[in-house]
C-alpha positions in Angstrom: -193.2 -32.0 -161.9 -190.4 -34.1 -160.3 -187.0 -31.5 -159.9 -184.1 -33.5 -161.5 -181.8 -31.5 -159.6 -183.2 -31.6 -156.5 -180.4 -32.6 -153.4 -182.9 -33.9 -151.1 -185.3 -36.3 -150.1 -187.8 -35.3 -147.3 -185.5 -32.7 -146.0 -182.7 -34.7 -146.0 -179.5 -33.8 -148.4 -178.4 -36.6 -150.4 -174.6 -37.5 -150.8 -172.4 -36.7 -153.8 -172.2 -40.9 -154.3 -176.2 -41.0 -154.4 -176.5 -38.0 -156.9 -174.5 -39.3 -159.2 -176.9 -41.8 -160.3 -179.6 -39.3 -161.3 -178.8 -35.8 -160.8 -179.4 -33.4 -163.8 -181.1 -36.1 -165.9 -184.4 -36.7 -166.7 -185.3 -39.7 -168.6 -188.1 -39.0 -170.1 -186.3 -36.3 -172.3 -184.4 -39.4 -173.8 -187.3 -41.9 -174.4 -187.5 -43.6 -170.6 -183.3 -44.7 -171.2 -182.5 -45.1 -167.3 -178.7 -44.2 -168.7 -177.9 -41.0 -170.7 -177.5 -41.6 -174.0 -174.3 -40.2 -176.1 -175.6 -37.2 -177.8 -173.3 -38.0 -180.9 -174.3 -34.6 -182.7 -172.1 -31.4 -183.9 -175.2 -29.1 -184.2 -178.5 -28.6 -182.8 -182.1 -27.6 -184.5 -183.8 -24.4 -183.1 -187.4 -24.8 -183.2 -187.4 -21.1 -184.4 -185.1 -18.2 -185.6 -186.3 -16.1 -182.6 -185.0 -19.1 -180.4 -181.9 -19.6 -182.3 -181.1 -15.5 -181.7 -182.1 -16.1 -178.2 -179.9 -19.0 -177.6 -176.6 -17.1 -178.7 -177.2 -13.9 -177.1 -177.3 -16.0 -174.2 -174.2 -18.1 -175.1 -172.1 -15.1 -176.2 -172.6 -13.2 -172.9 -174.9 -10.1 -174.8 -177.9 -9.9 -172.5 -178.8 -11.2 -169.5 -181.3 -14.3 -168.9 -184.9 -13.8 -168.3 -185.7 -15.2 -165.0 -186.8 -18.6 -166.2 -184.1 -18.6 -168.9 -181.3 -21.1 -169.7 -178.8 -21.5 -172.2 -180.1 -23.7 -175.3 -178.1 -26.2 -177.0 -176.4 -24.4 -180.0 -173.3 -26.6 -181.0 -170.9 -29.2 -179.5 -168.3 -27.0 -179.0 -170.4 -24.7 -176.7 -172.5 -27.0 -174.9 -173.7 -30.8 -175.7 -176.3 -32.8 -172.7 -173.8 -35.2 -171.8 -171.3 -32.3 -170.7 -173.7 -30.8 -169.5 -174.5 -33.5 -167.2 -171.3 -34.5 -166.1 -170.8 -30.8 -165.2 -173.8 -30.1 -163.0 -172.3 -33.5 -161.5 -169.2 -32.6 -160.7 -169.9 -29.4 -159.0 -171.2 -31.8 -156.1 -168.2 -33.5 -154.5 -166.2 -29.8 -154.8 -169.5 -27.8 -153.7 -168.9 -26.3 -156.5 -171.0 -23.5 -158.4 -169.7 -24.7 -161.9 -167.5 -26.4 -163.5 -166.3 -27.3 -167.3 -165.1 -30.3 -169.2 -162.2 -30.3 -171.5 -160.6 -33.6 -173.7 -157.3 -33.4 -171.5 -156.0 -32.2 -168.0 -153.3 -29.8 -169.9 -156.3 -28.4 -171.7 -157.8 -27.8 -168.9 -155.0 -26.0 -167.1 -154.1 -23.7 -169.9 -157.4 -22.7 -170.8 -157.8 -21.8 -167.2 -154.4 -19.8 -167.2 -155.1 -18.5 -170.8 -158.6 -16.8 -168.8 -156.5 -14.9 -166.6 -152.9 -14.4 -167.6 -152.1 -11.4 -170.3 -148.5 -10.8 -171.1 -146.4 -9.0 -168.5 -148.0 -10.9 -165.9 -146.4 -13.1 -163.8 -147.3 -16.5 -162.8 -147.0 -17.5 -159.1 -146.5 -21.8 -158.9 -145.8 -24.4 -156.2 -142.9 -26.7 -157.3 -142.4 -29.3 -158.2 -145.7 -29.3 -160.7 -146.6 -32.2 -163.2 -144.1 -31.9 -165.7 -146.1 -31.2 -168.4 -147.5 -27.9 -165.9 -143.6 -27.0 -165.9 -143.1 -27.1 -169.1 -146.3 -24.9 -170.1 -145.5 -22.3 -167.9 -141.7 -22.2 -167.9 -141.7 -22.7 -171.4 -144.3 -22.2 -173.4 -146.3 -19.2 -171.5 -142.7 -17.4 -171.0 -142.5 -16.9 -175.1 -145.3 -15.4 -174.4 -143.7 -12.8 -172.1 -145.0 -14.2 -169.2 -143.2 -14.5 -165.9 -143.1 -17.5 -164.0 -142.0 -17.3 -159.7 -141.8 -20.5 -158.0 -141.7 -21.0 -154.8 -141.2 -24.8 -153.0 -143.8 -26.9 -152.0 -144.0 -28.6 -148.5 -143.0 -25.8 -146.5 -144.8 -23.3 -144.7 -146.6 -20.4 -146.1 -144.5 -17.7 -143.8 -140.9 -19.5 -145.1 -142.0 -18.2 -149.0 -144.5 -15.0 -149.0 -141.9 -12.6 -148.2 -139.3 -14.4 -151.4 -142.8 -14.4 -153.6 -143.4 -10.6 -152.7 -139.9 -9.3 -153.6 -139.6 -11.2 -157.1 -143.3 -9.8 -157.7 -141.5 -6.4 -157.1 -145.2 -4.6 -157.0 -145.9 -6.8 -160.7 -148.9 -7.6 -161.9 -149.9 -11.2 -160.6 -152.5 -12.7 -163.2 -152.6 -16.4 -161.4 -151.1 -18.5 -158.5 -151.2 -22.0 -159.7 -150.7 -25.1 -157.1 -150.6 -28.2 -156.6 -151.5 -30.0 -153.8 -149.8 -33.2 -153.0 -146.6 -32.4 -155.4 -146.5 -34.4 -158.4 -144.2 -36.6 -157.6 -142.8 -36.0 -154.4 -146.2 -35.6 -152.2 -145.5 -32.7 -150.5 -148.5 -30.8 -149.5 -148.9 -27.1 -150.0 -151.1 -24.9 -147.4 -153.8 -24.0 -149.7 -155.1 -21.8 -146.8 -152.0 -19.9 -146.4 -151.5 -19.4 -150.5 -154.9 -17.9 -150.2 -154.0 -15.6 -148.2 -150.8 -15.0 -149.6 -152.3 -14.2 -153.1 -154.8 -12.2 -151.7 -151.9 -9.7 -150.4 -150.4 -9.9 -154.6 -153.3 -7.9 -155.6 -156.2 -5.5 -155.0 -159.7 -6.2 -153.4 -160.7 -5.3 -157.5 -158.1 -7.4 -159.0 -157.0 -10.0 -157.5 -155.3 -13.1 -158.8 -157.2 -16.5 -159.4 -155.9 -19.2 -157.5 -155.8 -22.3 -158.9 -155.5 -25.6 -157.7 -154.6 -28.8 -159.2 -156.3 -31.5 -157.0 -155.6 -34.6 -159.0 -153.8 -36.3 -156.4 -156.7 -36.1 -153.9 -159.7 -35.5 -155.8 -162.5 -34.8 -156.0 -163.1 -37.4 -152.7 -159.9 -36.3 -150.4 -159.3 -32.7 -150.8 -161.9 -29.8 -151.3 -159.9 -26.8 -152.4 -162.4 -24.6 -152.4 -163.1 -24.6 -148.9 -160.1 -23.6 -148.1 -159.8 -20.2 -150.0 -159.3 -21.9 -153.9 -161.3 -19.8 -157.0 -160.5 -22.8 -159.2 -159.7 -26.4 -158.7 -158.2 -28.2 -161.8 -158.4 -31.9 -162.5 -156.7 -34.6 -164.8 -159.8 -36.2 -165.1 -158.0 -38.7 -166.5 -157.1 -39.6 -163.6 -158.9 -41.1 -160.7 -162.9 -39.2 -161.8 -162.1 -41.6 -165.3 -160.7 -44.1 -163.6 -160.2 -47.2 -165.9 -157.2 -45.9 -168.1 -159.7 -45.5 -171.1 -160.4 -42.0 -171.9 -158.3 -38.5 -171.7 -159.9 -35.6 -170.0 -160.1 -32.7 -167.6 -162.0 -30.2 -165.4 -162.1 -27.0 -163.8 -164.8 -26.4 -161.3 -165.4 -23.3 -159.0 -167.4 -20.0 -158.9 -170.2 -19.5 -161.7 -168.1 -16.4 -162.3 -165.1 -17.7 -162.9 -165.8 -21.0 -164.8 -167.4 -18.5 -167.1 -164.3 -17.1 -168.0 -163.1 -19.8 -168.6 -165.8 -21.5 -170.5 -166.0 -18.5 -172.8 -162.7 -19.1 -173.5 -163.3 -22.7 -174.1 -165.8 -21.9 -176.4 -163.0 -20.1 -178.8 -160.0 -22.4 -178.6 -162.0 -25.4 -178.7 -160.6 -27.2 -176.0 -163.6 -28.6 -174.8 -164.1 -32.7 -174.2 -166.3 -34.4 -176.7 -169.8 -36.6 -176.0 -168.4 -39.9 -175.7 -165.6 -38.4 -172.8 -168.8 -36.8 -171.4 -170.5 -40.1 -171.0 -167.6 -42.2 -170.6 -166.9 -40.1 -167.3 -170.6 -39.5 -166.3 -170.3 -44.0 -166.2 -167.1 -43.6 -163.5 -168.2 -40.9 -161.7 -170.6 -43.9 -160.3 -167.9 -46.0 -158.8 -165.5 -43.6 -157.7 -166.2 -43.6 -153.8 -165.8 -47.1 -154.3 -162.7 -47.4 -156.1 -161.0 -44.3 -154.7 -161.7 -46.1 -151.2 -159.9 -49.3 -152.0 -157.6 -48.0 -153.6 -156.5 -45.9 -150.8 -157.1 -48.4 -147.8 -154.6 -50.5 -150.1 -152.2 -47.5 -151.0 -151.9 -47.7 -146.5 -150.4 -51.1 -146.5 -147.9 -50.5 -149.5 -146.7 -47.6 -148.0 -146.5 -49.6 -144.2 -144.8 -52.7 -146.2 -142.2 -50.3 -148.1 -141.6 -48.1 -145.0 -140.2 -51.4 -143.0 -138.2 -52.8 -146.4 -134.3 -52.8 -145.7 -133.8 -51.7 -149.9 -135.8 -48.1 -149.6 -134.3 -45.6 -148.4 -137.4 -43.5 -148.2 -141.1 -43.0 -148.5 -143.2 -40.1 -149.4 -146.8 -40.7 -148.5 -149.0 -38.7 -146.4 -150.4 -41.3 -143.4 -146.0 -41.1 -143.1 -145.8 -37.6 -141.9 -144.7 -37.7 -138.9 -146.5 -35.1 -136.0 -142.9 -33.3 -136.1 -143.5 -32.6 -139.5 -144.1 -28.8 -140.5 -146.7 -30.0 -142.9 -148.9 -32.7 -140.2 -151.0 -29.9 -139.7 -152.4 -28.8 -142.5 -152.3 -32.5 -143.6 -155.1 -33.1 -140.8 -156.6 -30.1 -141.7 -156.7 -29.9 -145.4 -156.8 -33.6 -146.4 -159.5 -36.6 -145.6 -157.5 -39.4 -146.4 -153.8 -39.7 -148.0 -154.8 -41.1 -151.4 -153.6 -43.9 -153.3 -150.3 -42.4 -155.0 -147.1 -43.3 -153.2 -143.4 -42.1 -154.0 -140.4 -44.3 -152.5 -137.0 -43.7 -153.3 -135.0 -47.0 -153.6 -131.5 -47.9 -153.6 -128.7 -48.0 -156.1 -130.0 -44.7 -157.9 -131.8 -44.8 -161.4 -130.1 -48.3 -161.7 -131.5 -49.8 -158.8 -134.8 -47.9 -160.0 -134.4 -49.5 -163.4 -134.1 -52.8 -161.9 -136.9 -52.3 -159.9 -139.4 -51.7 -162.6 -138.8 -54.1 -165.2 -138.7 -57.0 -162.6 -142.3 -55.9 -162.0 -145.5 -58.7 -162.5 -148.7 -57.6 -161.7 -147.9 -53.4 -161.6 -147.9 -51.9 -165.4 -144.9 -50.2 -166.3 -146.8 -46.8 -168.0 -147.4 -43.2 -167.1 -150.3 -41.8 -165.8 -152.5 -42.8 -162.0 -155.3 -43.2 -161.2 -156.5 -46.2 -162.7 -158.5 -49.4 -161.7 -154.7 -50.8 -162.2 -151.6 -50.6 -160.4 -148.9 -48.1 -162.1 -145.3 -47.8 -161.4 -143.1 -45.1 -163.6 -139.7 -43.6 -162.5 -140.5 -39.5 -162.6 -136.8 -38.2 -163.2 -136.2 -40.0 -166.4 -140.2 -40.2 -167.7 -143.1 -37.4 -166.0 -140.5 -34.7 -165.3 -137.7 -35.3 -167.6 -138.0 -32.2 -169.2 -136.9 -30.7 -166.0 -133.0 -30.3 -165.7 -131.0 -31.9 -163.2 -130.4 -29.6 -161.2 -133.7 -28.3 -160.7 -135.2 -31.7 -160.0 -132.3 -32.7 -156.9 -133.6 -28.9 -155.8 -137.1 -30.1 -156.1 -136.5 -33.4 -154.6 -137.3 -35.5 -157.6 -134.5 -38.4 -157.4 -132.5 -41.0 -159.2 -133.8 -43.7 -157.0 -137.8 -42.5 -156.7 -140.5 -44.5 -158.3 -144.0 -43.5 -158.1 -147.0 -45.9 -157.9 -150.4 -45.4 -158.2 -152.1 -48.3 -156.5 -155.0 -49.8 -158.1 -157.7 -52.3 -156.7 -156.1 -55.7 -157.0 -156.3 -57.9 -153.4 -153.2 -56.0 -151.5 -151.7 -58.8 -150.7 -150.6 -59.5 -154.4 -149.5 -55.9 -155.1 -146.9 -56.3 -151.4 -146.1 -60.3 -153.7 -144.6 -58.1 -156.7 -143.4 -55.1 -154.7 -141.5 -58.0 -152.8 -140.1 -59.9 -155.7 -139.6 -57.2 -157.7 -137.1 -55.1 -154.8 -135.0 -58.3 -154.7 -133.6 -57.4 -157.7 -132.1 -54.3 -156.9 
C-alpha cells in the first residue's frame, strides 16, 4: 500500500516544495480528484456507536490511542480533511511535529497565549510587536490580571536578561512572546539568546513557552524552532496565503504543545474553516516561488532607496552593516532578508503622506505578504493604537513607510517608488 506520507523516494528525502504537492493525501479516498476537494460539512457519520465513543475519547484526551489508532473525524470544529492536510503540510518547512490552523493570525496568537497564560502571570514580549499583538497583551490580557514586561528588540540578549529578571521579581512567567524581524521596524531578536533567557524564568518542570511570531520570514527564511522556539506563530495571511484573498493563521511546534493548544481551539472555536483549509493548501504550492521573487526584488528596492537623496533611512536586513550588533545572528538565524522593507522618508508624516497617495502601481492597504506590492504608513495605520511616546521609544516614526514587495518586474516597482518620492 503506497505511504501518503512518506518523505522519500529511494532513500532520498524529498523537499518541503515537492511535498506539498502530495503529502498526506490520497486520492483515491476522494474518487481519483488529483486536488483535495473542500470538505464543506459541519458533521461527520460514524459507521458505528462503538466508533463514535472511540473517536471522542480520542479527541477529548480520555484514553490513550491503540497503537494503530488515529483520531476520527467527529465535527468541523475539531478536525475537518482539508485542515488536516494543510496541517501535516505545514509541519514540513518548520520540521515541525504539529501544527494547527485558525481563521486569523490574532486567533492564532491568543489561542496560543490563552494555552499557557493564567492570571497573575506575566507575559515576557519583544517590542515593538504587530499592533494588534500590543494591543492584546497590553490591553486586553492585562484586564485579565495579566502582566505584560517588554523588553526592546534589536539588541543583544545580555543588554535585557538582567532588566527582564528584576521586573519578573521571582513571578511566575506563563509565555515569552517574540517577534522576529519587528513589525515594522525589522529589527531582529536573538531567538537563541531568548531561549536561553526564558529557560532561566522558570523550572526544568515549568518552564515558559516561547513563542515566535515568524511572519516576516516564514515559513521559507527563518526556522524558529531550531533555534530553541516551543511554538512558531504565523499570519498565514500573510506570505503561506499569499494572494490577499483569505484570512488565517498557524501555530506549529511540538505534538505536545500544539495539543494544548488545539484542545483549546477545540472550545473557543477559533479554528479556520474548509475553504481557508483548501484555499491555503492551493498557495502552499507556489510559495518557494513567490517568496523567492519577491525577495530577490525586495534587494533592489532596498539598494535603489538606500542611494535616494529623499530617505533618510532604511531598515532591511541585507543593510545591516558587519558593525551591526545584530549581523550575527542575522547570518546565523536568517536565510534570506525577506521581502518587507521599512524606509523612513523626509518631511515627517507629511512627506509620508505625500509619498503614498502619489503611489501607481503599489496598493495603498494594510497587510504583506501578497502577490502585490503594499505600502502603508505604521505610526498613523498598523500601530496607531500605540501612543506616541512609546512608538519614538520603539522606533516607529513619522516619516516610515513599510512595503511589502510583491512580484511585479522590479524595474516598475523602482518606476513608482521614483515618481512617487518626487513628491515629497
Amino acid at each position: 500500500m503506497e505511504d501518503h506520507k512518506s518523505r522519500f523516494i529511494n532513500g532520498k528525502e524529498l523537499r518541503p516544495e515537492s511535498l506539498m504537492m502530495s503529502y498526506g493525501y490520497d486520492p483515491m479516498l476522494s474518487e481519483g480528484a488529483v486536488k483535495p476537494p473542500i470538505f464543506q460539512t459541519s458533521t461527520f457519520v460514524f459507521k458505528s456507536a462503538e466508533e463514535g465513543k472511540a473517536f471522542f475519547e480520542l479527541a477529548y484526551g480520555l484514553r490513550e490511542p491503540g497503537p494503530s489508532e488515529k483520531p476520527g473525524l467527529i465535527y468541523s470544529r475539531l478536525n475537518n480533511p482539508d485542515l488536516e492536510l494543510l496541517e501535516d503540510r505545514l509541519t514540513l518547512w518548520d520540521g515541525a511535529e504539529a501544527s494547527a490552523v485558525f481563521q486569523s493570525g490574532m486567533a492564532a496568537i491568543a489561542t496560543s497565549l490563552l494555552a499557557f497564560v493564567r492570571p497573575g502571570d506575566f507575559i515576557v514580549h519583544s517590542e515593538p510587536l504587530y499592533g494588534g499583538s500590543d494591543h492584546l497583551i497590553k490591553h486586553i490580557l492585562k484586564e485579565f490580571g495579566v502582566i505584560p514586561v517588554a523588553f526592546t528588540a534589536g539588541l543583544p540578549v545580555s543588554d535585557v536578561v538582567e532588566s527582564v529578571r528584576d521586573r519578573v521579581a521571582g513571578g511566575h512567567v506563563g509565555a515569552v512572546l517574540i517577534e522576529t524581524p519587528a513589525n515594522p521596524t525589522n529589527a531582529l531578536v536573538d531567538i537563541a539568546g531568548v531561549a536561553s533567557m526564558t529557560r532561566s524564568l522558570g523550572r526544568e518542570d515549568d518552564r515558559p513557552v516561547l513563542m515566535v511570531d515568524n511572519t516576516f520570514l516564514g515559513p521559507l527564511w527563518q526556522h524558529p524552532l531550531k533555534h530553541g522556539a516551543d511554538l512558531v506563530l504565523y499570519s498565514a495571511t500573510k506570505f503561506i496565503g499569499g494572494h490577499s484573498d483569505v484570512i488565517a493563521g498557524a501555530c506549529v511546534g511540538s505534538a505536545e504543545i500544539v495539543a494544548k493548544v488545539k484542545n483549546l481551539r477545540t472550545f473557543l472555536g477559533t479554528m479556520a474553516g474548509p475553504w481557508t483549509g483548501w484555499l491555503l493548501l492551493r498557495s502552499l504550492e507556489t510559495l518557494k516561488m513567490r517568496m523567492t521573487a519577491q525577495m530577490k526584488n525586495a534587494r533592489y528596492v532596498a539598494d535603489f532607496l538606500n542611494d535616494h537623496p529623499k530617505v533618510v533611512s532604511v531598515r532591511y536586513l541585507a543593510l545591516l552593516d558587519e558593525a551591526s550588533q545584530m549581523f550575527e545572528v542575522y547570518r546565523r538565524q536568517c536565510a534570506s532578508p525577506g521581502s518587507v522593507v521599512a524606509f523612513v522618508v523626509e518631511g515627517g508624516e507629511a512627506g509620508a503622506f505625500r509619498f503614498l497617495n502619489a503611489l501607481q502601481l503599489f496598493k495603498l492597504a494594510v497587510s504583506l505578504g501578497g502577490t502585490e506590492s503594499l505600502a502603508e504608513h505604521p505610526a498613523a495605520m498598523t500601530h496607531a493604537d500605540i501612543p506616541p511616546a512609546d512608538r519614538a521609544r520603539m522606533g516607529i516614526e513619522a516619516g516610515m513607510v513599510r512595503l511589502s514587495i510583491g512580484v511585479e518586474h522590479f524595474a516598475d516597482i523602482l518606476a513608482d517608488l521614483g515618481q512617487a518620492l518626487e513628491a515629497v
